[in-house]
C-alpha positions as CSV (number, residue, x, y, z in Angstrom):
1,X,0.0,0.0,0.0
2,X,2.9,2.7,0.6
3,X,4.6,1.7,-2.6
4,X,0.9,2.7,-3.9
5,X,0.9,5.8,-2.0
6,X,4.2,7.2,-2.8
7,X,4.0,6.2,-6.7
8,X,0.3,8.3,-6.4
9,X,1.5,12.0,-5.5
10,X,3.6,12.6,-8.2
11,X,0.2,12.3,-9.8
12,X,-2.1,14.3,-7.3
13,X,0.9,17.4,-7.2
14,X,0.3,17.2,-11.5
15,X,-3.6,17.5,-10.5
16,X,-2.9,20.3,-8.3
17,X,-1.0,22.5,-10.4
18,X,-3.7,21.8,-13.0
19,X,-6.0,23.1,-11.2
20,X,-4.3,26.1,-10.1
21,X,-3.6,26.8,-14.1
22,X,-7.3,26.5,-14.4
23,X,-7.8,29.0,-11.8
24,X,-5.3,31.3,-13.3
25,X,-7.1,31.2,-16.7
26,X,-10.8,31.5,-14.2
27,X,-8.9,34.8,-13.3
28,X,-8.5,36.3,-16.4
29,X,-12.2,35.3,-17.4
30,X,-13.4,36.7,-14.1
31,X,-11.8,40.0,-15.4
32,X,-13.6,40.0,-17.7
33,X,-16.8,39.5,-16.0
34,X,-16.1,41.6,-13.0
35,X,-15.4,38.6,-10.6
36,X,-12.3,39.2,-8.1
37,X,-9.6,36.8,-8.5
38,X,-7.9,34.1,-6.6
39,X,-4.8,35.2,-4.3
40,X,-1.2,34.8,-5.0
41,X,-1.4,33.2,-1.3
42,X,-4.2,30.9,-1.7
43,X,-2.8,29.6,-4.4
44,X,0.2,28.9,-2.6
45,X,-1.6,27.7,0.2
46,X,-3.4,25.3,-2.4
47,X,-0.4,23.8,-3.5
48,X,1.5,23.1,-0.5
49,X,-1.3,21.1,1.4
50,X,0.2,17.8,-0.7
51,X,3.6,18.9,0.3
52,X,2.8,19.4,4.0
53,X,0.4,15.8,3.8
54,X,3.9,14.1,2.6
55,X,6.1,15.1,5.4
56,X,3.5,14.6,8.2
57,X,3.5,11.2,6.6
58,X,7.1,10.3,6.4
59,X,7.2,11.5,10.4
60,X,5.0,9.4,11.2
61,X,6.2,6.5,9.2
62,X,9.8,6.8,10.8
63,X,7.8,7.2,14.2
64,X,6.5,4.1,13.6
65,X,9.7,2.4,11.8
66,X,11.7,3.4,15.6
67,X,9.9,2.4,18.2
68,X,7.2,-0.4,17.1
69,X,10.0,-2.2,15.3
70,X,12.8,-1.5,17.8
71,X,15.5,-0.6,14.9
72,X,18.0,2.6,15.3
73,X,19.3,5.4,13.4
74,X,22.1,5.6,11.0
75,X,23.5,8.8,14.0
76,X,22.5,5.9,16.7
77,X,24.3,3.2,14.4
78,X,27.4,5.4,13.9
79,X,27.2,6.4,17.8
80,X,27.3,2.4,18.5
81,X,29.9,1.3,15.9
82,X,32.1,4.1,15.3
83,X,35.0,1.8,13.9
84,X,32.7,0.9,11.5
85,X,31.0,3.7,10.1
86,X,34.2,6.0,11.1
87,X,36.5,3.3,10.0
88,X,38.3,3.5,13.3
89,X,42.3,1.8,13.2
90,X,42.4,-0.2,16.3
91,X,40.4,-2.7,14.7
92,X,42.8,-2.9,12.1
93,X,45.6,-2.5,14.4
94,X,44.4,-5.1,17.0
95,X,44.1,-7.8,14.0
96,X,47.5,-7.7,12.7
97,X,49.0,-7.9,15.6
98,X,46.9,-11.0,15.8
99,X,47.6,-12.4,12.4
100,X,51.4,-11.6,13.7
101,X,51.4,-14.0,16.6
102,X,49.7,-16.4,14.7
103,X,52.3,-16.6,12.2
104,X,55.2,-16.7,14.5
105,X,53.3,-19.9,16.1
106,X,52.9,-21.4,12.8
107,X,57.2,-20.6,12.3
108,X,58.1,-22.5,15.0
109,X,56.3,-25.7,14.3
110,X,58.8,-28.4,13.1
111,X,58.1,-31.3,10.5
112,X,57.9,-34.8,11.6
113,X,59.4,-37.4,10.3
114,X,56.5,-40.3,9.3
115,X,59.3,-42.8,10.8
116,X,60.2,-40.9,13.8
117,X,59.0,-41.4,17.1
118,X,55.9,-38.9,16.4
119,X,52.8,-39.8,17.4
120,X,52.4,-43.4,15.7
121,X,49.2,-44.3,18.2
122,X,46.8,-41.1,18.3
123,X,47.4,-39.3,15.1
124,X,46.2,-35.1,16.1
125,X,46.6,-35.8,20.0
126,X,49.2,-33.4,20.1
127,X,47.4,-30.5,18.0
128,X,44.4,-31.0,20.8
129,X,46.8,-30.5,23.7
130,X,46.4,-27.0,26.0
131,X,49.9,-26.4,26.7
132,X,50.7,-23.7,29.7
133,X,51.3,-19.8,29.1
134,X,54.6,-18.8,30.9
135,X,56.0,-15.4,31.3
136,X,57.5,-14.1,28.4
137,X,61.1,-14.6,29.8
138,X,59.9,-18.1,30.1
139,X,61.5,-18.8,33.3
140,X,60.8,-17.9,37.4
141,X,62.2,-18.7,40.7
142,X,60.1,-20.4,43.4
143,X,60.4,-17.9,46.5
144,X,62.0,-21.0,48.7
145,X,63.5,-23.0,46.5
146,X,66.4,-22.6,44.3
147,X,64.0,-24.1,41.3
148,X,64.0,-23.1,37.9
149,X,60.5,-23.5,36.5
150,X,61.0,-23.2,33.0
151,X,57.4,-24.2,31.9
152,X,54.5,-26.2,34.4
153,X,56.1,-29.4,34.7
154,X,59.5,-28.7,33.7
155,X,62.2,-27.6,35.9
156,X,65.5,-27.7,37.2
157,X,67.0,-27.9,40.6
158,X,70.3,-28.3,42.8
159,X,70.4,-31.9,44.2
160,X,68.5,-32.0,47.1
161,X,69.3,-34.5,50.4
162,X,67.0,-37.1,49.2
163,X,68.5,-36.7,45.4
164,X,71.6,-37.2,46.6
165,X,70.9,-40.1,49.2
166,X,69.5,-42.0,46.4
167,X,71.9,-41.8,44.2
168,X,75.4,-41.8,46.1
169,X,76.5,-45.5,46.1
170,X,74.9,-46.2,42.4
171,X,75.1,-43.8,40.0
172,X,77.5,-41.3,42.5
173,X,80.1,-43.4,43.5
174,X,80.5,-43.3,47.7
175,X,84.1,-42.6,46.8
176,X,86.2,-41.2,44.4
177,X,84.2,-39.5,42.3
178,X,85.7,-36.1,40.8
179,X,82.0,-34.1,40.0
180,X,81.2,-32.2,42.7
181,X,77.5,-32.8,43.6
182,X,77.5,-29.1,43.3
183,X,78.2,-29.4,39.2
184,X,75.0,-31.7,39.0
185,X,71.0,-30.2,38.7
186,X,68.1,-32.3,39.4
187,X,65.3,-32.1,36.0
188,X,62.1,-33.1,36.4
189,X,59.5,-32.8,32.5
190,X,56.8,-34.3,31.0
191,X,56.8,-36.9,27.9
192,X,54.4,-38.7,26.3
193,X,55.1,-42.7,26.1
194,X,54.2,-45.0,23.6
195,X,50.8,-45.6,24.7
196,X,50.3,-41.4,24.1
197,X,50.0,-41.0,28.1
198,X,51.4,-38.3,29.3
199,X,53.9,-39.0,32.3
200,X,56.5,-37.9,34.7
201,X,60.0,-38.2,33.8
202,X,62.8,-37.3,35.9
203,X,67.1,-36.5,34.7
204,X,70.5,-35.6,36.3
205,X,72.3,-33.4,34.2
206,X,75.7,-31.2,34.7
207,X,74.0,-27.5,36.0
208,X,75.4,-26.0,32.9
209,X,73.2,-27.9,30.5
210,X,70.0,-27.9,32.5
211,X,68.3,-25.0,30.9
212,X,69.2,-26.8,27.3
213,X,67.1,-29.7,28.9
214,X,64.3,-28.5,29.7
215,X,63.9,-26.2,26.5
216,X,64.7,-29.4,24.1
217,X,62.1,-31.9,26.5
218,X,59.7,-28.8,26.7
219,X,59.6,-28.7,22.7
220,X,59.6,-32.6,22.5
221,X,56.7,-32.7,24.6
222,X,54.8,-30.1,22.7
223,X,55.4,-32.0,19.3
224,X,53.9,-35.2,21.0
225,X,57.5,-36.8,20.6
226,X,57.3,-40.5,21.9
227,X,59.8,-42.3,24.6
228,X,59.2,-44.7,26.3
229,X,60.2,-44.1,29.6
230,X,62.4,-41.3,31.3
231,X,64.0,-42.1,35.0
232,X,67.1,-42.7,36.8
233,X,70.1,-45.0,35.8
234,X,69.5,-45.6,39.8
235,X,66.9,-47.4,39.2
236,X,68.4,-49.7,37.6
237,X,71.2,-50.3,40.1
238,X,73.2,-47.7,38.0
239,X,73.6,-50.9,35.3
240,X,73.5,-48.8,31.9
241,X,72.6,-52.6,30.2
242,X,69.9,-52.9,32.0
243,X,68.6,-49.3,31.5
244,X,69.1,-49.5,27.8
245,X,67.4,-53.0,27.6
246,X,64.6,-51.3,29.3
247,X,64.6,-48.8,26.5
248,X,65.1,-46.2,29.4
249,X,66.1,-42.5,28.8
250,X,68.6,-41.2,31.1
251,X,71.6,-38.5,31.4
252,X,74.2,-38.7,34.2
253,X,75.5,-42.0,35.5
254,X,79.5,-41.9,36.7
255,X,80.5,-44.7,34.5
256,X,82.9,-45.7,31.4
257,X,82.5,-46.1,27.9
258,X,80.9,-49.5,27.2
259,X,84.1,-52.1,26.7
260,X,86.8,-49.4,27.5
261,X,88.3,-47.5,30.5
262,X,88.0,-44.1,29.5
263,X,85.7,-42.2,31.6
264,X,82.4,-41.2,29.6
265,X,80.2,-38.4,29.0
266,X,77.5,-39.7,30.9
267,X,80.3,-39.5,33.9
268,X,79.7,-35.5,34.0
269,X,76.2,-35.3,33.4
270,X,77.1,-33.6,29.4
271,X,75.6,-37.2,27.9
272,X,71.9,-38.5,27.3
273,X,70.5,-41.3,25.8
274,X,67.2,-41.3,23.8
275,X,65.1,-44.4,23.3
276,X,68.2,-46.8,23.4
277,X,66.6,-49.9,22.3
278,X,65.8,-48.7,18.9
279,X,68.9,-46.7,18.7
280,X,71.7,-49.2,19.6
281,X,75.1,-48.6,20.2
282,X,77.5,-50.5,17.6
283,X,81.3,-50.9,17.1
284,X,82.5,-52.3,13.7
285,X,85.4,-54.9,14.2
286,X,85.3,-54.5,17.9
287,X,89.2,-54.7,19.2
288,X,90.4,-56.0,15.8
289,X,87.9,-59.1,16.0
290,X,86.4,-58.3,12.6
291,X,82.9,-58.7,14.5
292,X,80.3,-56.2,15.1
293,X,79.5,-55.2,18.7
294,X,75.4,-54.2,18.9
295,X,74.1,-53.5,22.8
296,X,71.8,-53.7,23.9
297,X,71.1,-57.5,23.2
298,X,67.4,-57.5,21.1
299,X,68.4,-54.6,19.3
300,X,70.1,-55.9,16.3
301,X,67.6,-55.4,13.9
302,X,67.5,-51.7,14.5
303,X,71.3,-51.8,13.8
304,X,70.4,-51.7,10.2
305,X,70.0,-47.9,9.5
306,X,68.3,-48.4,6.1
307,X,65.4,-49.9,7.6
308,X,61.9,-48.0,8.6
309,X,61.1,-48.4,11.7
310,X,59.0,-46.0,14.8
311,X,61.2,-44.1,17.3
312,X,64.4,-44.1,15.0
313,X,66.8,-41.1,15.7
314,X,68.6,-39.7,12.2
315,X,69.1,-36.7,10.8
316,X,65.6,-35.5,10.2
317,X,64.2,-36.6,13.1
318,X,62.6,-33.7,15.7
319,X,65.4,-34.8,18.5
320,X,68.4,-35.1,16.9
321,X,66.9,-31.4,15.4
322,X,66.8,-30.1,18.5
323,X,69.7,-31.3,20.3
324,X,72.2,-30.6,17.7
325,X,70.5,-27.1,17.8
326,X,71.8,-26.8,21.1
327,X,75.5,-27.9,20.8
328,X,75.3,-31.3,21.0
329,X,76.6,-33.5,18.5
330,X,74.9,-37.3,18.3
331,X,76.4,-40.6,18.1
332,X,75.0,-41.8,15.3
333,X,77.7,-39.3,12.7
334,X,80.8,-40.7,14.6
335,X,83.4,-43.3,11.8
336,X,84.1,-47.4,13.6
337,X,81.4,-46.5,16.3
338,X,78.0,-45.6,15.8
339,X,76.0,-44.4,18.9
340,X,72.9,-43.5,18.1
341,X,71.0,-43.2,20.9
342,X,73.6,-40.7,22.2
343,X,74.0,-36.9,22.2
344,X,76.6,-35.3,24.4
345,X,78.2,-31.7,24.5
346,X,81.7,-30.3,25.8
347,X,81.6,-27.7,28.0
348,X,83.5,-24.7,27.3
């Protein structure tokens, strides 16, 4: 009906002035006859009353329009969105600093390996993970402690009495050792094992490494990097055999190098070995014997580099990435041995 309306008064205004031509030529007739003449005014009057009519309808219209259909204003719109209809810049501003962050997430992702110890069992259960928000400095003191929280569930520590109790007799030698308990930090982290469970793993390192630890476990923890299980050479009567048939990952343990009497790197905490069992250690013609040397026992078949195979560590795997990022040079690119479950570092 208002479509009606409104396509109508062009029509009645072209009536209108009709009539007021038909008046005007009444006028000259009436001159003629002695009659007095419409007004300038009345005729004026005559033609607004279909002007007036249309703007007493179109207030009533937007009367209506405002409060019976609760809309607003393009002033009241403007008033309630002004980076809209102003085109305000901390929208703008706001969203690429957003987009920034984003991106610099998406930069320090690293790609997997299909082979490597990713996360064969539960394909995206590392995408879905919440991971903890730290500081920006990444890194406080506990008020009582000497502690280093580097992340929630990663740290580092001095050895504490019960640290050192434990240890002293198996993997601290009672007597004669020359690394100060002083030179050694306690680190406790998070992995994920091979059943994608998140657990508690626990290290002894030399001090000056112990930040490297936690960044390089933090980042394999966050990637959903698999091993098996992380605890204490102590455990397992400080026997590094029976750790590395146990496919245990572990760090300090005052010992030698398998089948010689030098003193390893294990001895000052600069060592670690990563999922053993499928890494072996191996010595081509072992003291001139022509034989090969594989330990642990059971891991022969992982010997044989060539092969595909879950949890192997080479060059484009996400640890050896990492740790080599850090100073650490791996096993597994040394000449007549090849360790490569091992990473160590010299300290300067």
């Amino acid at each position: 009906m208002a479509v009606v309306f409104f396509a109508m008064i062009p029509y009645n205004i072209e009536k209108k002035v009709g009539k007021i031509m038909q008046n005007r030529n009444k006028q000259s007739q009436n001159k003629s006859s002695g009659k007095k003449p419409a007004t300038t005014g009345e005729l004026l009057q005559i033609a607004a009353r279909p002007v007036i009519f249309l703007l007493c309808l179109i207030m009533v219209c937007a009367f209506l329009a405002h409060y019976l259909l609760d809309s607003e204003t393009l002033s009241e719109y403007a008033e309630n969105n002004p980076e809209l209809a102003y085109g305000d810049d901390d929208g703008d501003s706001r969203s690429e600093t957003e987009t920034a962050a984003d991106e610099g997430k998406q930069d320090s992702a690293l790609t997997r390996d299909e082979h490597s110890a990713y996360n064969t069992a539960e394909e995206n259960r590392g995408e879905a993970q919440d991971f903890p928000i730290m500081p920006e400095d990444n890194e406080t003191m506990t008020a009582d402690t000497d502690r280093t929280v580097y992340q929630d569930g990663f740290y580092y520590e001095p050895l504490s009495d019960s640290v050192k109790e434990r240890i002293t007799g198996v993997s601290y030698p009672a007597e004669g050792c020359t690394v100060p308990y002083e030179d050694l930090n306690y680190v406790g982290l998070l992995y994920v094992d091979f059943n994608g469970d998140v657990q508690e793993g626990e290290l002894i390192c030399n001090a000056a490494i112990a930040q490297d630890m936690v960044e390089i476990f933090y980042e394999l923890y966050r990637n959903d990097y698999r091993i098996e299980r992380v605890r204490l050479v102590d455990e397992y009567g400080g026997d590094d055999t029976l750790s590395m048939e146990d496919n245990n990952t572990s760090c300090f343990n005052y010992r030698v190098v398998d089948g010689t009497s030098t003193l390893s790197k294990h001895a000052l905490g600069c060592a670690i070995d990563i999922n053993p069992f499928y890494n072996p250690y191996v010595v081509f013609n072992r003291n001139g014997s022509r034989e090969t040397y594989i330990s642990p026992k059971g891991s022969e078949i992982y010997a044989d580099r060539s092969q595909n195979f879950p949890y192997k560590i080479d060059e484009n795997d996400l640890c050896y990435k990492l740790f080599t990022e850090h100073g650490f040079t791996w096993g597994g690119n040394w000449n007549s041995t090849k360790d490569y479950q091992h990473f160590q570092i010299t300290l300067e």
